[in-house]
ChimeraX commands (.cxc) that place a marker at each C-alpha (Angstrom):
marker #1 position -8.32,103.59,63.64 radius 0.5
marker #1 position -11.53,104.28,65.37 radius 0.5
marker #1 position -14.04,106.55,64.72 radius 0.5
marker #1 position -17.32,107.87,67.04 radius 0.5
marker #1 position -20.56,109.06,64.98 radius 0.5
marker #1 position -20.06,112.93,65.67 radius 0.5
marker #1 position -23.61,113.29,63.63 radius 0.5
marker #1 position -26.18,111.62,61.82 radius 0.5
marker #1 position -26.56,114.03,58.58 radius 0.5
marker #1 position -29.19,111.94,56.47 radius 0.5
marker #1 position -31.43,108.91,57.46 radius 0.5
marker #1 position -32.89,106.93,54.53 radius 0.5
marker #1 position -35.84,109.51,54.19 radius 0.5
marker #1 position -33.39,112.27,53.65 radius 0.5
marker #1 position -31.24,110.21,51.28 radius 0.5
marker #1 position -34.41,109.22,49.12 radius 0.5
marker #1 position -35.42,112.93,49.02 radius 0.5
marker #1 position -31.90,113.85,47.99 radius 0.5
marker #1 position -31.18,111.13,45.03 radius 0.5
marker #1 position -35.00,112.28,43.73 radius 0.5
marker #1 position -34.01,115.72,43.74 radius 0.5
marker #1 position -30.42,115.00,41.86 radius 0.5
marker #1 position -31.86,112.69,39.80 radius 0.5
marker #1 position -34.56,115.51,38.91 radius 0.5
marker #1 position -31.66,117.63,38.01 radius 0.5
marker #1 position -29.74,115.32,36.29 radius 0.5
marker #1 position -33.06,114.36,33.89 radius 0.5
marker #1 position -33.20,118.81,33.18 radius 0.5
marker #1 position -30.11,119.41,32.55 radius 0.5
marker #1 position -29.58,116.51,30.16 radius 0.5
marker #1 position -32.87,117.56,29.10 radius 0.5
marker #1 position -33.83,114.31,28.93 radius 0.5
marker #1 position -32.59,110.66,28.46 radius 0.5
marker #1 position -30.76,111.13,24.78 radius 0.5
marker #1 position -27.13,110.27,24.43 radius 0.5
marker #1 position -26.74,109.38,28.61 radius 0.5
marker #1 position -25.20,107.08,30.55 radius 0.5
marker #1 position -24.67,106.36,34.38 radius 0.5
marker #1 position -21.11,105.40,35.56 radius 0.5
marker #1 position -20.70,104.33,39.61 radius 0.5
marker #1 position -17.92,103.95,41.30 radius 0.5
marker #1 position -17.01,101.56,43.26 radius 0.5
marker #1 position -18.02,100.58,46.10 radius 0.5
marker #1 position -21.16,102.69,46.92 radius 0.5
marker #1 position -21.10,105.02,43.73 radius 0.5
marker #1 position -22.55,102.26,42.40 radius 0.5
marker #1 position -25.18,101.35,44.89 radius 0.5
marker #1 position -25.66,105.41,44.53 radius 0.5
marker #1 position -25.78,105.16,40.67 radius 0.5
marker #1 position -28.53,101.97,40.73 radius 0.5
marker #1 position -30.80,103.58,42.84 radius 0.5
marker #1 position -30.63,107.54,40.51 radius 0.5
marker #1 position -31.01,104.65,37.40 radius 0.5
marker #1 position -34.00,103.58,38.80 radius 0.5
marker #1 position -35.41,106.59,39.65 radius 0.5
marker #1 position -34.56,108.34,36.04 radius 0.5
marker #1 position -36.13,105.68,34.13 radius 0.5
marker #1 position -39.38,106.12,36.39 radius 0.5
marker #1 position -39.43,109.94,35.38 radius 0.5
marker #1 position -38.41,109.34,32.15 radius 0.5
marker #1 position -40.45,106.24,31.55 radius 0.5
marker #1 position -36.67,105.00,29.58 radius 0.5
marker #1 position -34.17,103.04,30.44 radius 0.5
marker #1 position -30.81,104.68,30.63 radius 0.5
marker #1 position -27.17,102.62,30.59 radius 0.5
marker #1 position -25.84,101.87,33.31 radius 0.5
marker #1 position -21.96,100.56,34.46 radius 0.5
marker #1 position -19.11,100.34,37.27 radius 0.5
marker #1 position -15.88,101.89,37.26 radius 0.5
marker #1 position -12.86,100.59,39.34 radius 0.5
marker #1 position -10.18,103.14,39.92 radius 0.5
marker #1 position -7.96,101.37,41.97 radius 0.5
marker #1 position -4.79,101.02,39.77 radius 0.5
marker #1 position -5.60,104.59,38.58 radius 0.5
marker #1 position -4.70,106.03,41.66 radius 0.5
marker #1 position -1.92,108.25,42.25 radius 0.5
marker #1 position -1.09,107.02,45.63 radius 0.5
marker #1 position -2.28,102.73,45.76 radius 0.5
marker #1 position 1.44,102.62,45.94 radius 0.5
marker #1 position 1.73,104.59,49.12 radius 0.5
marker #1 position -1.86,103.80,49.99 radius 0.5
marker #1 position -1.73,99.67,49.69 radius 0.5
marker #1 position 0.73,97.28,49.21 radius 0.5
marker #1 position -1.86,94.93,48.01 radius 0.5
marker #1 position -4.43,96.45,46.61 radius 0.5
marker #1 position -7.69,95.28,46.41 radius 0.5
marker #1 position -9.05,95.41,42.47 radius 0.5
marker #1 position -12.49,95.40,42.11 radius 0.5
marker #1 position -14.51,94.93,39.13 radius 0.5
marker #1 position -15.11,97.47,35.95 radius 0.5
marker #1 position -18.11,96.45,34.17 radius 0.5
marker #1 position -18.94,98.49,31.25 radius 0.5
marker #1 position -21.07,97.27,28.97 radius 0.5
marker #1 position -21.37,99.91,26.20 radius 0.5
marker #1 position -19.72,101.94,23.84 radius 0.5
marker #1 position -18.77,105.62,25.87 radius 0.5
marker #1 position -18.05,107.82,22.51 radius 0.5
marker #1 position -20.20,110.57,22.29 radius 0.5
marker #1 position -22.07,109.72,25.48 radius 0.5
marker #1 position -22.89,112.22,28.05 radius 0.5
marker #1 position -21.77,110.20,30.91 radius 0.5
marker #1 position -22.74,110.82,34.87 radius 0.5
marker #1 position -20.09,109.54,36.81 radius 0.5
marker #1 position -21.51,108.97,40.57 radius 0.5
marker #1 position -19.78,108.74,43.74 radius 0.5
marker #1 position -20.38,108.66,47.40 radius 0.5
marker #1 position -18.47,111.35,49.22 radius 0.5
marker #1 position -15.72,114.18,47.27 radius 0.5
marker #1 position -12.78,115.28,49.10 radius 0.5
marker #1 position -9.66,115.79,47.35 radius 0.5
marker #1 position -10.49,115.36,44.40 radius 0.5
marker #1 position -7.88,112.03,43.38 radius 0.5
marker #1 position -10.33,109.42,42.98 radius 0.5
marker #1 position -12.49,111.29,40.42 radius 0.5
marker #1 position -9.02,112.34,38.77 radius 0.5
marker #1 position -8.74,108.35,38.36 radius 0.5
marker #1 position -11.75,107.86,37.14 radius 0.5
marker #1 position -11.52,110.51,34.56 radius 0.5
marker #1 position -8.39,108.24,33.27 radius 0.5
marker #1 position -10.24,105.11,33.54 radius 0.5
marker #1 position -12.89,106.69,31.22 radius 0.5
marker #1 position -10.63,108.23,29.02 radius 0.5
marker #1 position -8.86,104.53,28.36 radius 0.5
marker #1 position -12.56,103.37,27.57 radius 0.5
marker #1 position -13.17,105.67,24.82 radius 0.5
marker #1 position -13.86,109.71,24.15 radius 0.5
marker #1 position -17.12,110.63,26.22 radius 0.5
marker #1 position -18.93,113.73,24.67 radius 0.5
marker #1 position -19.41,115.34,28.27 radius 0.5
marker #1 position -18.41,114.08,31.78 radius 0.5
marker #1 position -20.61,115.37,34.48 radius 0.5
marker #1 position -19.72,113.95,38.42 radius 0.5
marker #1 position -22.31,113.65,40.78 radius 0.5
marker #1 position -21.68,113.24,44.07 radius 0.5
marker #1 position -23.84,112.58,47.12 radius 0.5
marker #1 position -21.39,114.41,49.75 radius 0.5
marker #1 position -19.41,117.27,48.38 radius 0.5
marker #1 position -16.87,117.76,52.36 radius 0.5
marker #1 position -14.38,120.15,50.49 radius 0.5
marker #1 position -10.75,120.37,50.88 radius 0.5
marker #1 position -9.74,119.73,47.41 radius 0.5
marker #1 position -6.52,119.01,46.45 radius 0.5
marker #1 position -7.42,119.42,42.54 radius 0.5
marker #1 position -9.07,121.85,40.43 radius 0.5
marker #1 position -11.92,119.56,40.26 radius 0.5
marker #1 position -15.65,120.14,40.99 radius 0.5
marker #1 position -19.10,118.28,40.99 radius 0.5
marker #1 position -21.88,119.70,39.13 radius 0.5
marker #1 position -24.82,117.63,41.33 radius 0.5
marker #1 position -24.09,117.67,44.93 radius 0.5
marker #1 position -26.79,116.08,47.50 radius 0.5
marker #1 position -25.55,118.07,49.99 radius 0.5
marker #1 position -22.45,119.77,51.00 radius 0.5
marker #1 position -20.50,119.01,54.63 radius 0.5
marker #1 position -17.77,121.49,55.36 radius 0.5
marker #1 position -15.50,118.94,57.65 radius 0.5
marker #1 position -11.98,119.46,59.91 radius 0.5
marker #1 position -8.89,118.04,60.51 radius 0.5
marker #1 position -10.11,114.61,62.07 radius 0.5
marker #1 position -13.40,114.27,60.74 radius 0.5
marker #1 position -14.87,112.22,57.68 radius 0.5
marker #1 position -18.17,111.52,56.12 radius 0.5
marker #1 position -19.53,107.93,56.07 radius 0.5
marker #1 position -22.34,107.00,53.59 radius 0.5
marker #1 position -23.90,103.87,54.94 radius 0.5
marker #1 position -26.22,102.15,52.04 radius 0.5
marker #1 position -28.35,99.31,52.49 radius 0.5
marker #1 position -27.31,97.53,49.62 radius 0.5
marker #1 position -23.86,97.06,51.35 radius 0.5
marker #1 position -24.04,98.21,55.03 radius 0.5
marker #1 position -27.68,97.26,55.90 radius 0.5
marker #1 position -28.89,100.86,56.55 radius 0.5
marker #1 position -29.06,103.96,54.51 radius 0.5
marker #1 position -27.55,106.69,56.51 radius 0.5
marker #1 position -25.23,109.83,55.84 radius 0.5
marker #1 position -22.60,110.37,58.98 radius 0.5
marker #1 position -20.11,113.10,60.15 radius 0.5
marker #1 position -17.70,110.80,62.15 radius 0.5
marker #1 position -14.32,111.98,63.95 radius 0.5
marker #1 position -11.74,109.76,64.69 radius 0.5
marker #1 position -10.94,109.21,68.30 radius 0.5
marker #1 position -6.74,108.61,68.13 radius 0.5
marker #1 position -5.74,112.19,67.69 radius 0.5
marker #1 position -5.57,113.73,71.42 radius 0.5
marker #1 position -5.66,117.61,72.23 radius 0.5
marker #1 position -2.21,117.89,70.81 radius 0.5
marker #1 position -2.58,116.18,67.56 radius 0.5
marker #1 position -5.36,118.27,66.50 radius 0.5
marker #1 position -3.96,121.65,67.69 radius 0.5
marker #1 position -0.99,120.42,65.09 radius 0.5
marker #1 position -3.10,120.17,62.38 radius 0.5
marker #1 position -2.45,115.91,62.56 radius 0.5
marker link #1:1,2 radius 0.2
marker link #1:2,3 radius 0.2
marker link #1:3,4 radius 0.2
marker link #1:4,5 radius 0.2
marker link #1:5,6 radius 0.2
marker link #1:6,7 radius 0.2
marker link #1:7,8 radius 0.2
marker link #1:8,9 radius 0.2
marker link #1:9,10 radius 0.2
marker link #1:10,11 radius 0.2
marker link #1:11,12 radius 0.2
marker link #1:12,13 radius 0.2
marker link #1:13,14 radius 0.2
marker link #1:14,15 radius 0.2
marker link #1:15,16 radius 0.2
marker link #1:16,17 radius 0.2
marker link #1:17,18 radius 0.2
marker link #1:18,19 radius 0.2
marker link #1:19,20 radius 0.2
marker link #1:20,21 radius 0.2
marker link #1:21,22 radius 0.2
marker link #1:22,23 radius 0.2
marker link #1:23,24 radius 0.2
marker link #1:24,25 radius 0.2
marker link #1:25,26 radius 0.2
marker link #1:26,27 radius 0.2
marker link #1:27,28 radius 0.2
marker link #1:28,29 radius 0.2
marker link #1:29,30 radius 0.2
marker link #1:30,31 radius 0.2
marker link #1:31,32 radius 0.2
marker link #1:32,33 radius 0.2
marker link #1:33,34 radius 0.2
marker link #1:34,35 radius 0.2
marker link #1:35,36 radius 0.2
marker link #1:36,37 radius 0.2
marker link #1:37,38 radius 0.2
marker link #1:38,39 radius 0.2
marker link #1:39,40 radius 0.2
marker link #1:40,41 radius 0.2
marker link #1:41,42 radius 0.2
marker link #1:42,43 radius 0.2
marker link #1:43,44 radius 0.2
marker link #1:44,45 radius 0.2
marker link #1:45,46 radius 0.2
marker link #1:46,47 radius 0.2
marker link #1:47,48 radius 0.2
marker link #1:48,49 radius 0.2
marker link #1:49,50 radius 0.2
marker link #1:50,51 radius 0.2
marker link #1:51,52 radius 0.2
marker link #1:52,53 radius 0.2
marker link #1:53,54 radius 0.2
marker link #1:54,55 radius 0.2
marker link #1:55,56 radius 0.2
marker link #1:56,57 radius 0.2
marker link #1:57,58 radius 0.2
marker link #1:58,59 radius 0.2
marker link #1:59,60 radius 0.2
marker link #1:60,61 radius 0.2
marker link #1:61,62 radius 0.2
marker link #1:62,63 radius 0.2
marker link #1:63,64 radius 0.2
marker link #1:64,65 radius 0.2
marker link #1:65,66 radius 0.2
marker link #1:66,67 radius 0.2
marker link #1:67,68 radius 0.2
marker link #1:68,69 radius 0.2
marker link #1:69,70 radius 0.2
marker link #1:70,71 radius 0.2
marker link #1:71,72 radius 0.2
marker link #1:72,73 radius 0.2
marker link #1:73,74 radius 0.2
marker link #1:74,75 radius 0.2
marker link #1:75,76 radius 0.2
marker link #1:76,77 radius 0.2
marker link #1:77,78 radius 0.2
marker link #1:78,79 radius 0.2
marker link #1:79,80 radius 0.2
marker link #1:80,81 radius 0.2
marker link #1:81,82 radius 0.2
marker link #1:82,83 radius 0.2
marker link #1:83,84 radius 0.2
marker link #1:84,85 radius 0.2
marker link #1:85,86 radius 0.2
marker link #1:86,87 radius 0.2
marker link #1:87,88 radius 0.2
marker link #1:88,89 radius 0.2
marker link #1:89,90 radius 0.2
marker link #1:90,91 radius 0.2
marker link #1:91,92 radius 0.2
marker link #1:92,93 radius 0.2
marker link #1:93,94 radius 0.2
marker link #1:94,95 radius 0.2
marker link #1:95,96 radius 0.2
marker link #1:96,97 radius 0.2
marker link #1:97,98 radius 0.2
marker link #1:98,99 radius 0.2
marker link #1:99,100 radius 0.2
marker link #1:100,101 radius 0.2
marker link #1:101,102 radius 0.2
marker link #1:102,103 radius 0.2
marker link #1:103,104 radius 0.2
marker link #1:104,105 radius 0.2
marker link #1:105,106 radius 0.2
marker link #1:106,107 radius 0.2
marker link #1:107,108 radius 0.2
marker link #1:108,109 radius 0.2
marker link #1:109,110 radius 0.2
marker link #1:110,111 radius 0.2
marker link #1:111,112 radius 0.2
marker link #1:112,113 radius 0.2
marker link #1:113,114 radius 0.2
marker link #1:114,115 radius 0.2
marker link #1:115,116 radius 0.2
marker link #1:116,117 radius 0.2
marker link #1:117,118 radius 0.2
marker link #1:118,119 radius 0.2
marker link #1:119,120 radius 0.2
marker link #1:120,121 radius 0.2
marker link #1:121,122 radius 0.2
marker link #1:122,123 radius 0.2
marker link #1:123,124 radius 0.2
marker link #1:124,125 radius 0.2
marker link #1:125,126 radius 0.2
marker link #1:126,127 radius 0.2
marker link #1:127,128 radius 0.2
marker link #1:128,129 radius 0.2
marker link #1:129,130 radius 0.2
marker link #1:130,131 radius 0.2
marker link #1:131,132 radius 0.2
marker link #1:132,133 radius 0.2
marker link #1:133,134 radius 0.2
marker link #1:134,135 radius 0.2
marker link #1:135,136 radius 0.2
marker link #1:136,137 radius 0.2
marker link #1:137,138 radius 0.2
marker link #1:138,139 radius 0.2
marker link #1:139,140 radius 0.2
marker link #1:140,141 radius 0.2
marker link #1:141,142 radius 0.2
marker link #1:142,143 radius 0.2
marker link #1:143,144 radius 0.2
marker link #1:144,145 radius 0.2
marker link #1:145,146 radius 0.2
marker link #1:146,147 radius 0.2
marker link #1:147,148 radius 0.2
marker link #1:148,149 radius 0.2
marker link #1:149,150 radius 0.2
marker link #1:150,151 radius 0.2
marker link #1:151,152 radius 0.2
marker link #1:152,153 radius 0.2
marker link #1:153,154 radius 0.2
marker link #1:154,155 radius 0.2
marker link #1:155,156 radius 0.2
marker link #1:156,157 radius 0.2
marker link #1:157,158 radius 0.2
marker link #1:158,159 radius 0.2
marker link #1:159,160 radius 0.2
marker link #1:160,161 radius 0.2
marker link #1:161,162 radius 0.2
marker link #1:162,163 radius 0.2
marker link #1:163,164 radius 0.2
marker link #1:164,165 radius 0.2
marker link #1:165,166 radius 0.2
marker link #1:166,167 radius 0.2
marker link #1:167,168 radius 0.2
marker link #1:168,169 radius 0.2
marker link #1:169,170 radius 0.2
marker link #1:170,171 radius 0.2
marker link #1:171,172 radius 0.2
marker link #1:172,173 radius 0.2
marker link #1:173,174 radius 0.2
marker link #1:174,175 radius 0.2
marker link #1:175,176 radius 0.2
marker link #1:176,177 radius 0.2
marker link #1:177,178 radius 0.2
marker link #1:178,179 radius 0.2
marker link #1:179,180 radius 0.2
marker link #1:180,181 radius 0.2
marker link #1:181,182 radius 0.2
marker link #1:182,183 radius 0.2
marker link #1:183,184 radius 0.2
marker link #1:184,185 radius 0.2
marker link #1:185,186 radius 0.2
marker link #1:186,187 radius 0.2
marker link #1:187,188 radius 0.2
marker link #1:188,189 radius 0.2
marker link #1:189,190 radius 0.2
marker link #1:190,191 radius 0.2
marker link #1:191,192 radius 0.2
view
């Protein structure tokens, strides 16, 4: 499948002003560092969740938890979605009871991979609070799910996608509104 960059929608200035102001948030409406924990996702929820750590602890002057969550086998479609799929790595190195836990992700659509993640989390132990934070929020949920930190939010269509480029993985920090280029007229008129 190919895609052409429809928009650029953050360069690394805009991303760096965006994870200050969530992690601002984050810091105020845990009022403070007390009982939390930071939970990425994999693959760039957890580049995402380093760089908020970072900044917290600056703020704070603390040093909040940290850990990565793998959802793959938690997912209601890796049947459907991949005949082999590709496990990655959970790494959680503390206990989650009681602990207000901010579970960070790149981009929100549906809704189903932070559905899997609430699973994965819930076979790790009973979490006080969950709160998702989310660096895209491009609607179209599927899921009676919402984030309650969005960096920004990207109203998409049939055919587009949001790409979060990080450096730590893609050599570049960047937000992009891409469309893919194999549906003709036709196609999207249908709704494909």
């Amino acid at each position: 499948m190919k895609f052409r960059v429809k928009a650029k929608l953050a360069d690394a200035d805009g991303m760096r002003r965006t994870l200050t102001r969530l992690a601002h948030e984050i810091i105020e409406r845990n009022k403070g560092l007390q009982n939390l924990v930071l939970v990425g996702m994999q693959t760039r929820g957890i580049h995402i969740a380093g760089r908020l750590k970072k900044l917290i602890n600056e703020i704070e002057g603390g040093d909040v938890p940290s850990g990565v969550l793998d959802v793959t086998l938690y997912r209601d479609d890796f049947r459907l979605k991949f005949k082999q799929p590709q496990v990655q790595v959970t790494s959680i190195n503390f206990d989650i009871d009681e602990k207000n836990i901010i579970l960070v992700d790149d981009v929100m659509y549906t809704g189903r991979t932070v559905r899997a993640a609430l699973d994965a989390l819930m076979d790790l132990g009973r979490a006080a609070r969950i709160q998702l934070v989310v660096l895209v929020d491009r609607g179209h949920r599927e899921l009676p799910l919402k984030p309650d930190f969005v960096g920004k939010n990207v109203p998409t269509s049939i055919g587009e996608e949001v790409r979060v480029r990080m450096e730590e993985s893609d050599g570049e920090d960047a937000i992009l509104l891409v469309e893919r280029e194999d549906l003709d007229e036709e196609d999207q008129a249908d709704g494909v």
